[in-house]
Each structure stands twice: as structure tokens, then as C-alpha cells.
HTML snippet that shows the backbone in 3Dmol.js (N, CA, C, O; Angstrom):
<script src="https://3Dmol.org/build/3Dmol-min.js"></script>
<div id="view" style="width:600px;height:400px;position:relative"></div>
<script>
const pdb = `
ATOM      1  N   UNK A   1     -22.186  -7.323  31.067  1.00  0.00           N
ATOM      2  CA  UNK A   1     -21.094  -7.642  30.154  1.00  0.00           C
ATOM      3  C   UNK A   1     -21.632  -8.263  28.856  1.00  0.00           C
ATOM      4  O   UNK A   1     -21.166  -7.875  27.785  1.00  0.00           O
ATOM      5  N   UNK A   2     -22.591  -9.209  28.894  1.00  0.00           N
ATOM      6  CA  UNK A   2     -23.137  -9.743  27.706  1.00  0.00           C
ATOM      7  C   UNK A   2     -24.246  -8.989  26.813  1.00  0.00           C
ATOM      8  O   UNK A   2     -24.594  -9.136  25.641  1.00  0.00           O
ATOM      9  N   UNK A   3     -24.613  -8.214  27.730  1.00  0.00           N
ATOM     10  CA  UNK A   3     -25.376  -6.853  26.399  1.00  0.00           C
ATOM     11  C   UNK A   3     -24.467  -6.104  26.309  1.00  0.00           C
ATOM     12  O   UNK A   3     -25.039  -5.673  25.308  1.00  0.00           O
ATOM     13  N   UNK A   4     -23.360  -5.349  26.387  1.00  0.00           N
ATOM     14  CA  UNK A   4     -22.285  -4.584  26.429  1.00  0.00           C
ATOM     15  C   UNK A   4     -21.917  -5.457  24.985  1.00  0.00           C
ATOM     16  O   UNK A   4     -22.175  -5.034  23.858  1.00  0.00           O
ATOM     17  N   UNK A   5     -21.145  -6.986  25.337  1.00  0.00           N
ATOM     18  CA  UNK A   5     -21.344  -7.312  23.342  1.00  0.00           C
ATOM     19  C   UNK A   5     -21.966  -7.733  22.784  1.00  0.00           C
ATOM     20  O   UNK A   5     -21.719  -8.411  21.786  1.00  0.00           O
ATOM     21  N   UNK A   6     -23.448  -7.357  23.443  1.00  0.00           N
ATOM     22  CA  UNK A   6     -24.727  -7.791  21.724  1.00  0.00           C
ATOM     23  C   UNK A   6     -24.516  -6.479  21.142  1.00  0.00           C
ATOM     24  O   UNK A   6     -23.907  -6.429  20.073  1.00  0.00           O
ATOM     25  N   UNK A   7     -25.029  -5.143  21.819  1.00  0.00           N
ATOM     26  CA  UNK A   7     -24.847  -4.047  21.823  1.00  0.00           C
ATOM     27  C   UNK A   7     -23.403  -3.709  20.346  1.00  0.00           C
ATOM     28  O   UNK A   7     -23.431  -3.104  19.274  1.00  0.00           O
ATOM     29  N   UNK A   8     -22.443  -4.407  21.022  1.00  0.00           N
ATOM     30  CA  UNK A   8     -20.936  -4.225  19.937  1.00  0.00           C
ATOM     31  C   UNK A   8     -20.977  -5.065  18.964  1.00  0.00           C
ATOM     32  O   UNK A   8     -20.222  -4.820  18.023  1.00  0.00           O
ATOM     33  N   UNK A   9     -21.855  -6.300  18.879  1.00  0.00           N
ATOM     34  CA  UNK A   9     -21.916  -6.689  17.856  1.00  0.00           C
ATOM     35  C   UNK A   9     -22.879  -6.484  17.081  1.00  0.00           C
ATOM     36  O   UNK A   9     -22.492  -6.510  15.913  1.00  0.00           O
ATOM     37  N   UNK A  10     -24.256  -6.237  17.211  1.00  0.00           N
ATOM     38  CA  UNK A  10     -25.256  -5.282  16.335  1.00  0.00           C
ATOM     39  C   UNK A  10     -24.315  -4.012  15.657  1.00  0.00           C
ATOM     40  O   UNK A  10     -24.196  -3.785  14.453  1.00  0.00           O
ATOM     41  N   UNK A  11     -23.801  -3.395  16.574  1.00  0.00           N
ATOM     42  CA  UNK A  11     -23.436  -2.350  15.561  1.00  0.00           C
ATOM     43  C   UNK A  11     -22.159  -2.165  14.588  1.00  0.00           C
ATOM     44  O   UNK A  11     -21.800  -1.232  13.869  1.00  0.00           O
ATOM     45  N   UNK A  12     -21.674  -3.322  14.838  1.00  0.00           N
ATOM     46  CA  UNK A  12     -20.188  -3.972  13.566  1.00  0.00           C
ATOM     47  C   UNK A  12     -21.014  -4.367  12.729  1.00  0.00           C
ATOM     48  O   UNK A  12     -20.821  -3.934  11.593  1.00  0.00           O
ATOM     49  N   UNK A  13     -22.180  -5.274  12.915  1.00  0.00           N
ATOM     50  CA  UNK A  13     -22.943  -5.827  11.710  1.00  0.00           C
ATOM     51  C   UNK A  13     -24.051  -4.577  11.039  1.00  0.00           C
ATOM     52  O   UNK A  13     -24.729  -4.765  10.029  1.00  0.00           O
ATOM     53  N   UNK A  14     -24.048  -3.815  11.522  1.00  0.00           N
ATOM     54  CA  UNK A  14     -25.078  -2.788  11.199  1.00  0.00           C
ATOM     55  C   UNK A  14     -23.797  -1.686   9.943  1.00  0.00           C
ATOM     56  O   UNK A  14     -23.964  -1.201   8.823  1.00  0.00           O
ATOM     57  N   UNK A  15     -23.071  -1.699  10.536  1.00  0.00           N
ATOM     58  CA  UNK A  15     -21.750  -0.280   9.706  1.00  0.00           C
ATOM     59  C   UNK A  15     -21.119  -1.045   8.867  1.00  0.00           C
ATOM     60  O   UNK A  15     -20.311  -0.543   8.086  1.00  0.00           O
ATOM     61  N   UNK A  16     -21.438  -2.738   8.878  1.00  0.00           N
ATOM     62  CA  UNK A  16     -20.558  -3.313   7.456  1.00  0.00           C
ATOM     63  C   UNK A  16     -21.835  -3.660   7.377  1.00  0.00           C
ATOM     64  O   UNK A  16     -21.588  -4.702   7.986  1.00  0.00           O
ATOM     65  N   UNK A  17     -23.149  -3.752   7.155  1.00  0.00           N
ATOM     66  CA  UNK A  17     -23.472  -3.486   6.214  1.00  0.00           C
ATOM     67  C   UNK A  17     -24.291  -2.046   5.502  1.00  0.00           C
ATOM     68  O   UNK A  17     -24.986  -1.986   4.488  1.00  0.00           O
ATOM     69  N   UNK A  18     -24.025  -1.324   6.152  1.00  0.00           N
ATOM     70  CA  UNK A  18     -24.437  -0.106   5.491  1.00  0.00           C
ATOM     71  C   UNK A  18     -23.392   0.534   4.569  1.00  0.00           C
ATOM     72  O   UNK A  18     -23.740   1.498   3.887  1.00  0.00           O
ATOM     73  N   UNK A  19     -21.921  -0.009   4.486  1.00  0.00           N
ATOM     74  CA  UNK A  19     -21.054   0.624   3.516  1.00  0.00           C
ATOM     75  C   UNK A  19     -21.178   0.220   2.447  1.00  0.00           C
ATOM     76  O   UNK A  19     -21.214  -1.008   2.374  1.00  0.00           O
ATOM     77  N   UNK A  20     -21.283   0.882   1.339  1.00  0.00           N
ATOM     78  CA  UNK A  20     -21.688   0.385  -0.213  1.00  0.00           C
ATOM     79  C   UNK A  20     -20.206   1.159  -0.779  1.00  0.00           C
ATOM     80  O   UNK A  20     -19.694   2.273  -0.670  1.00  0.00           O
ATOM     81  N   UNK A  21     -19.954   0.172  -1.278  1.00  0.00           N
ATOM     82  CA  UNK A  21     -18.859   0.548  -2.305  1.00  0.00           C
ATOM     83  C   UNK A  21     -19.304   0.621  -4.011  1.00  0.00           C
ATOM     84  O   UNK A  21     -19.797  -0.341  -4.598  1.00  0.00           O
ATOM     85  N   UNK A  22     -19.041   1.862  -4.612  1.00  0.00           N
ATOM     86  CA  UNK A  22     -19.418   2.574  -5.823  1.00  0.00           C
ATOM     87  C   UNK A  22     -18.663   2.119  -6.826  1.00  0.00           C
ATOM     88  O   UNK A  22     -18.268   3.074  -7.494  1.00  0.00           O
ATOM     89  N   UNK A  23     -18.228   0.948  -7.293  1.00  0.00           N
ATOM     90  CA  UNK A  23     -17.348   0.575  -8.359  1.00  0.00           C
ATOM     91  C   UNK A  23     -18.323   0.770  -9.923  1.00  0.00           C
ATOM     92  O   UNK A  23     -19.429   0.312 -10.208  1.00  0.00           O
ATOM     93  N   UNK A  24     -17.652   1.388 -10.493  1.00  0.00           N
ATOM     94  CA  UNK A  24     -18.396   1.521 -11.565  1.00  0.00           C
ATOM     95  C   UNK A  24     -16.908   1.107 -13.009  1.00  0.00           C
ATOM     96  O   UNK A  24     -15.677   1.114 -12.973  1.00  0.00           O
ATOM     97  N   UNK A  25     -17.812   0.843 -13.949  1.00  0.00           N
ATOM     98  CA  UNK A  25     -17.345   0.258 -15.132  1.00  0.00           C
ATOM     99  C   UNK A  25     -16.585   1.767 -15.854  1.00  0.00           C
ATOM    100  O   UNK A  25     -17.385   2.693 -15.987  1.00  0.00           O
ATOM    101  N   UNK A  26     -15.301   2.017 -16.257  1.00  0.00           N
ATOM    102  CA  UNK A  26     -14.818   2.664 -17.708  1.00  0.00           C
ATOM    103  C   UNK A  26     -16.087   3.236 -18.409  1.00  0.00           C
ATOM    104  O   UNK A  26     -16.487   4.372 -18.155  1.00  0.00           O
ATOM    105  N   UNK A  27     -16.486   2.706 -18.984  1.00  0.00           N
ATOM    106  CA  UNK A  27     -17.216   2.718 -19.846  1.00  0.00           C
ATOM    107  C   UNK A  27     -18.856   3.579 -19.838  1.00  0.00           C
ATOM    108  O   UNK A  27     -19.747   3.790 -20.661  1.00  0.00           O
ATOM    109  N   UNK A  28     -18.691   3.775 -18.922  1.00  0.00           N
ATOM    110  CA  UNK A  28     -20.436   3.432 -18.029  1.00  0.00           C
ATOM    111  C   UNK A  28     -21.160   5.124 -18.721  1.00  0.00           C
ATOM    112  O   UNK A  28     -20.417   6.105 -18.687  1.00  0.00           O
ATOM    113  N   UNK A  29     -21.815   5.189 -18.982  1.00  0.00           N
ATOM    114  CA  UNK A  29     -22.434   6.312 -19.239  1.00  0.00           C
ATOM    115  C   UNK A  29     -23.594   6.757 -18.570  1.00  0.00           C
ATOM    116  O   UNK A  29     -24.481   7.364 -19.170  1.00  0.00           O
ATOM    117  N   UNK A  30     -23.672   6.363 -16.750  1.00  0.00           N
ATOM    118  CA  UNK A  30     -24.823   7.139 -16.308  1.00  0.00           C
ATOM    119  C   UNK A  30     -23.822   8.308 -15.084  1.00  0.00           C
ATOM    120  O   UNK A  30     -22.666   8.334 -14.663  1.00  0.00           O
ATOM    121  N   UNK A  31     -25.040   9.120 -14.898  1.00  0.00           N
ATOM    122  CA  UNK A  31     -24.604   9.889 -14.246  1.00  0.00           C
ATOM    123  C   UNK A  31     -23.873   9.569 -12.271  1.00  0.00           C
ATOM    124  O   UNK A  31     -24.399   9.745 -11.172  1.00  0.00           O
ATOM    125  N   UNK A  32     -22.790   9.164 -12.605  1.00  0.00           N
ATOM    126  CA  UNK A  32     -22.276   8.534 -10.634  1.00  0.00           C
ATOM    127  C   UNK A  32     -22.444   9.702 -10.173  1.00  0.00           C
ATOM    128  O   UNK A  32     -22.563  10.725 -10.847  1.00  0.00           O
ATOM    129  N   UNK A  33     -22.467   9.584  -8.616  1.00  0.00           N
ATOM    130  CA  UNK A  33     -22.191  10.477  -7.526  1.00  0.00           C
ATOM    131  C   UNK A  33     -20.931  10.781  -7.538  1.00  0.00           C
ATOM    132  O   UNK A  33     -20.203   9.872  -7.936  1.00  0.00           O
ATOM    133  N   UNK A  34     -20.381  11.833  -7.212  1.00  0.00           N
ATOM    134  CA  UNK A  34     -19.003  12.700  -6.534  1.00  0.00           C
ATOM    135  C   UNK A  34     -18.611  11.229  -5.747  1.00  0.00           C
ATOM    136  O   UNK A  34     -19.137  10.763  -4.737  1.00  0.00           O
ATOM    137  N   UNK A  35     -17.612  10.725  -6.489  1.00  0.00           N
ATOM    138  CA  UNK A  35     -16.094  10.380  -5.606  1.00  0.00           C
ATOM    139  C   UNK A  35     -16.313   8.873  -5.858  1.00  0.00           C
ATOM    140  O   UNK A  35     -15.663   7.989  -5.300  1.00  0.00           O
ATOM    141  N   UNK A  36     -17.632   8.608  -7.066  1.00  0.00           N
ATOM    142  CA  UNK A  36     -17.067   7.316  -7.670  1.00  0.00           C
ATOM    143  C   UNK A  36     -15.962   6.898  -7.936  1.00  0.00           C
ATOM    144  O   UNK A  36     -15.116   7.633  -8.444  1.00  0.00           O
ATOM    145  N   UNK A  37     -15.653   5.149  -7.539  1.00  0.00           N
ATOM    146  CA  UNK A  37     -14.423   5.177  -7.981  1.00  0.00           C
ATOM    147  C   UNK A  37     -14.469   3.973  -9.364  1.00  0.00           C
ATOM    148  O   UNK A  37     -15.110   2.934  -9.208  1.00  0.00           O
ATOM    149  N   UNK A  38     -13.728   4.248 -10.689  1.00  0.00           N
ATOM    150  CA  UNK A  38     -13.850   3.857 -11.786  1.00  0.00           C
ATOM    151  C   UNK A  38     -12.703   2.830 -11.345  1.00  0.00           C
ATOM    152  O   UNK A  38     -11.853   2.938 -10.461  1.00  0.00           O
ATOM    153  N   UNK A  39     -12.952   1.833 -12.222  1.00  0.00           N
ATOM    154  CA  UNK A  39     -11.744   0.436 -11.859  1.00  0.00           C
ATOM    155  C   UNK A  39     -12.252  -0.182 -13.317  1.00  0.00           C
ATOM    156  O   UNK A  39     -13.412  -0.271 -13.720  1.00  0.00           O
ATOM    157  N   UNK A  40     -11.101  -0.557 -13.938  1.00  0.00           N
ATOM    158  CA  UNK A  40     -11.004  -1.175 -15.459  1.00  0.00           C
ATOM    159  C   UNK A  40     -11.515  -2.811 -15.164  1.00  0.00           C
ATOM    160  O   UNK A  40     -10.946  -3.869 -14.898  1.00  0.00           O
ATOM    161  N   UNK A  41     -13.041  -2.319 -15.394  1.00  0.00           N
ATOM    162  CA  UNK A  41     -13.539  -4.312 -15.090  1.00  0.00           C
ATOM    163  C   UNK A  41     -13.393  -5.180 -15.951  1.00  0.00           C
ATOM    164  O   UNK A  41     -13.515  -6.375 -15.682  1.00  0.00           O
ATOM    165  N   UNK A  42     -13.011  -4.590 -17.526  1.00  0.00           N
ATOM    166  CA  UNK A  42     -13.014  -5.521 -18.377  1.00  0.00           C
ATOM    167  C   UNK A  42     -11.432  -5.311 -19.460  1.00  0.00           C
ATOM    168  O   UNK A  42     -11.334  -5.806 -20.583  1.00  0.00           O
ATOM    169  N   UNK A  43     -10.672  -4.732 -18.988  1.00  0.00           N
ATOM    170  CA  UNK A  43      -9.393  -4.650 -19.378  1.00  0.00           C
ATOM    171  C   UNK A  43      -9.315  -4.161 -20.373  1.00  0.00           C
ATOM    172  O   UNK A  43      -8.836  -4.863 -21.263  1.00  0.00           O
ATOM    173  N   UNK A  44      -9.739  -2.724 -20.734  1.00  0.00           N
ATOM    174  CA  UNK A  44      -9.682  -2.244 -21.689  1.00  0.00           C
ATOM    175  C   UNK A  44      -8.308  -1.504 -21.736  1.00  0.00           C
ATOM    176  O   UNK A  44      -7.572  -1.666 -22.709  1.00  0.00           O
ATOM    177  N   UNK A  45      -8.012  -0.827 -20.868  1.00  0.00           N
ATOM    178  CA  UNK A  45      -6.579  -0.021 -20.884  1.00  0.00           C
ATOM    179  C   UNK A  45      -5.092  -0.974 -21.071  1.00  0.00           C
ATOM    180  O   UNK A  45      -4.987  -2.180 -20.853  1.00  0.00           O
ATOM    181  N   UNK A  46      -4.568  -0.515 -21.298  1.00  0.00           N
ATOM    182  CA  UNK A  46      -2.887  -1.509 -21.383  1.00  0.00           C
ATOM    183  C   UNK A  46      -2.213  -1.303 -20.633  1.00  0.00           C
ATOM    184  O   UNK A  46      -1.696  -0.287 -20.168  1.00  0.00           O
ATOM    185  N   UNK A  47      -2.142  -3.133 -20.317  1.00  0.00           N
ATOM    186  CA  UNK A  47      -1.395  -3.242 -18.710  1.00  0.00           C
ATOM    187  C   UNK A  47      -0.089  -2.590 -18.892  1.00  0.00           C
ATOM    188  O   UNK A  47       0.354  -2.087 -19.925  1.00  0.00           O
ATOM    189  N   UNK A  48       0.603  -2.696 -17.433  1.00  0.00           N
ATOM    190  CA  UNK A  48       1.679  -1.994 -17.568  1.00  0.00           C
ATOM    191  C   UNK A  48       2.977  -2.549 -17.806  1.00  0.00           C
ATOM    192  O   UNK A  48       3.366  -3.541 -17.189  1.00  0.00           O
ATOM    193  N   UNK A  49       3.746  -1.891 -18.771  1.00  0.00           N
ATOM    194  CA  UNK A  49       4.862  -2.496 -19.154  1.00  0.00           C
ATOM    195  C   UNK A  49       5.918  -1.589 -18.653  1.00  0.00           C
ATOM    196  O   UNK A  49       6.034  -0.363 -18.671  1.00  0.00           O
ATOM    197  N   UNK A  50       6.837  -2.788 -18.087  1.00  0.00           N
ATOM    198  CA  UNK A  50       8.181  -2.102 -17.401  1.00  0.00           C
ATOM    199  C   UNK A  50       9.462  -2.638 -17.704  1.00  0.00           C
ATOM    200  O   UNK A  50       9.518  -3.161 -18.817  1.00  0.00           O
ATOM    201  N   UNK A  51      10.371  -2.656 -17.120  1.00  0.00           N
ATOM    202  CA  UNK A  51      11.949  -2.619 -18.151  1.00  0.00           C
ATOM    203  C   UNK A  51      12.351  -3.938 -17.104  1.00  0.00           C
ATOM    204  O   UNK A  51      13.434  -4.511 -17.220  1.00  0.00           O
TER     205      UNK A  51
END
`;
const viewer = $3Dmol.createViewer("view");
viewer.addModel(pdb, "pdb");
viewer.setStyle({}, {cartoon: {color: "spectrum"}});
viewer.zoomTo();
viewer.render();
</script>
């Protein structure tokens, strides 16, 4: 039972940290990988106005 969760916990700590999240800048002029995701880091676009 207690290697059953070292076992489950090595590999929760192993898959968070192998996920890299691709946030890249507006602006950015290098070449990203397919399925970057762009997010306005420095507020260049205009927020949204509603009624």
C-alpha cells in the first residue's frame, strides 16, 4: 500500500512538472510553436467596454 503511493506520488510530481505552459507576449517577434497561446501581458489592446 505504501509504494502503491510513492509510486502515485512520483508520478503527479513528475506530469506537473513536465507541463510547460507557452504564454507568449502580443508583441513578440520570434518564431512560437503551433498552438501558442498569446495573452495581452502589457495591456496594449482596449479593455472592454459594455453598456
Amino acid at each position: 500500500m505504501i509504494v502503491k503511493k510513492i509510486i502515485l506520488f512520483t508520478l503527479l510530481i513528475v506530469s506537473t512538472l513536465s507541463c510547460k505552459a507557452q504564454i507568449v507576449d502580443l508583441d513578440s517577434n520570434l518564431n512560437e510553436p503551433e498552438g501558442t497561446y498569446y495573452k495581452d501581458l502589457n495591456n496594449e489592446l482596449n479593455k472592454f467596454v459594455g453598456t
